[in-house]
N, C-alpha and C positions, 0 to 999 in steps of 0.2 A: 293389618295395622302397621307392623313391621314395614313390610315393602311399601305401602304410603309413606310414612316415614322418611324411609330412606329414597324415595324417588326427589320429595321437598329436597332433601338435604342436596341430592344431586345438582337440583336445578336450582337452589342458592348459591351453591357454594363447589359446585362442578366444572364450572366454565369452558362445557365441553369438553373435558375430557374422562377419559375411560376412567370408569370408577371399578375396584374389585367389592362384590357386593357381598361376597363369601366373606371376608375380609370383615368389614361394615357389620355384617348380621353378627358376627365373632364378638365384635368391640360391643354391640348394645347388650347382647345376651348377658356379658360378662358384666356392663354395668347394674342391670335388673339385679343378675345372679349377688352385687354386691350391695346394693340397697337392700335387698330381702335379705341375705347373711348379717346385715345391719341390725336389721330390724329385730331378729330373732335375738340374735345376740344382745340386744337391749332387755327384751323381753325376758329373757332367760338369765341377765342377772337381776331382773326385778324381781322376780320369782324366788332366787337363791337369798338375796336379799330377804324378803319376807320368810322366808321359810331358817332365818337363821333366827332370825326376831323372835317367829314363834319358838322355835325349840329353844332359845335361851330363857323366854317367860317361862315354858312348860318345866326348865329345870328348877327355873329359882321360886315357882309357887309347892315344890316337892320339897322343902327347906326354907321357908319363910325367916325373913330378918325385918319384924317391924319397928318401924321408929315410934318413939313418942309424942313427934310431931311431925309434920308432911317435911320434904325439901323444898327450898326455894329451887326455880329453878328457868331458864330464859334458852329462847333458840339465837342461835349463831351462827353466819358464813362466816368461812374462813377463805383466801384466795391459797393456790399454792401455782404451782411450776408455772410460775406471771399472769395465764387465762384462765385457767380451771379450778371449780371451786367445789368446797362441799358443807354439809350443813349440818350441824349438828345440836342436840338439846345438851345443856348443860345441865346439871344437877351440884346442887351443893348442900353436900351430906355432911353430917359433922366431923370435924378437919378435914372433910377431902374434896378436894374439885372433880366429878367427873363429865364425860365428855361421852356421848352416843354420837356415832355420825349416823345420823338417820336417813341421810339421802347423798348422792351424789352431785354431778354436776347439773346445773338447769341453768334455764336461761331467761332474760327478762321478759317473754312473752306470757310466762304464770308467775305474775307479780305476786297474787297469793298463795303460794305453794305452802309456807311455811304454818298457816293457820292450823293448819290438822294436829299439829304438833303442839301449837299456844293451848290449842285445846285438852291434849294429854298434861300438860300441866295444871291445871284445874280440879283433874280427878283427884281428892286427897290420898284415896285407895292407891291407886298408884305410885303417887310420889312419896308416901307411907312405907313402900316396900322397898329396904335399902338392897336385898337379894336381887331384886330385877334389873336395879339401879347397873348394882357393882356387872351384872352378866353382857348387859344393853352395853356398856362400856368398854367390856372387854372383847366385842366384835370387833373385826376388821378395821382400823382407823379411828377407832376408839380409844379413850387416853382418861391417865386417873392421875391425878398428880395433886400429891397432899400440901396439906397448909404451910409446912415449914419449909418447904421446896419453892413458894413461890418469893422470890425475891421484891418485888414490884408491880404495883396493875396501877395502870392510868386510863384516863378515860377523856375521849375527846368528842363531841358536838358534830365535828364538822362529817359534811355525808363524803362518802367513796365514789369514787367514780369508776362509771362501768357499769351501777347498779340499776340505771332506768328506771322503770317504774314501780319496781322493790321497793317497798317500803321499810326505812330502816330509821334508827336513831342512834346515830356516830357507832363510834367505835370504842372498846375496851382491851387493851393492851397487856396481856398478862407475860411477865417476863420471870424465869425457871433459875434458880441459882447458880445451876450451869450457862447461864447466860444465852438459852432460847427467847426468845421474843415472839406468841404469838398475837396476833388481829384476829380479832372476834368482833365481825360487825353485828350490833345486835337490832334483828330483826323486829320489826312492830315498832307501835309506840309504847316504847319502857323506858325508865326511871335510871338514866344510863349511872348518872352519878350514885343513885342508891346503890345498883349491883356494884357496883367497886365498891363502895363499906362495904357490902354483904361479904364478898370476896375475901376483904383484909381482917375481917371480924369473924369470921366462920372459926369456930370453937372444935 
């Protein structure tokens, strides 16, 4: 298959003359060799990824913190270093904003990725347990930031661009006393103006 391969290439783009195929065979090995090293590599922090999830649930159901009522709570991309983005479920516990990045970067060819997640918000068990809450948050890229900390949250309609076939409803603007400013496009059809009171009200 190789040497097919590389004989096309020749006779497209050889124009007679001597090709080094020692050479050639070197160049595709090493691109295979870097798709597969991709791939794994992907695999293996999805893996790491899940396997942080689970051992941070298995700690905080050894020490249960239940609430007296569920948290609200909504999924979010965020954009960062201008292309790349990641996604995260927000929870809001009483006075505290937190922040699970539950996924990495994706791209608009799984417009519903985020659903699995709309779904964990529904379990009241779940969103019941402020222990799993505070653990999920304190992963990798996870973020907690209490109610007297947030200075201002707006909330705008209009959609993002870039997002394709994502399904989203505007954006919520939360900006940190220290004067961070993040975008939180909120995924789904949700209530954008209600979660900004929820935000400014959260007790």
């Amino acid at each position: 298959m190789l040497l097919l391969l590389m004989e096309g290439l020749h006779q497209w783009f050889g124009f007679g003359r001597r090709v080094r195929w020692d050479g050639m065979a070197f160049v595709f090995i090493a691109v295979w060799v870097l798709i597969f090293c991709s791939s794994f590599g992907m695999n293996f922090l999805q893996l790491r990824r899940i396997a942080r999830v689970d051992s941070a649930l298995v700690e905080a159901a050894r020490s249960p913190q239940l609430l007296n009522t569920p948290c609200f709570g909504f999924v979010a991309m965020e954009y960062y270093a201008l292309i790349l983005n990641r996604t995260f479920v927000i929870f809001l516990a009483p006075g505290v904003l937190y922040g699970w990045k539950a996924q990495g970067p994706v791209s608009a060819a799984t417009p519903k990725f985020f659903a699995p997640y709309r779904e964990m918000l529904k379990d009241e068990a779940f969103t019941s347990e402020l222990a799993a809450i505070k653990r999920l948050a304190a992963l990798p890229g996870g973020f907690v930031l209490p109610r007297p900390r947030i200075a201002s949250v707006e909330f705008t309609p209009s959609r993002k661009w870039g997002m394709g076939r994502v399904r989203h409803t505007g954006r919520i603007f939360v900006t940190s006393d220290s004067g961070v400013r993040r975008e939180f496009i909120l995924l789904g059809e949700v209530d954008g103006p209600a979660i900004r009171q929820r935000i400014l009200t959260m007790g």
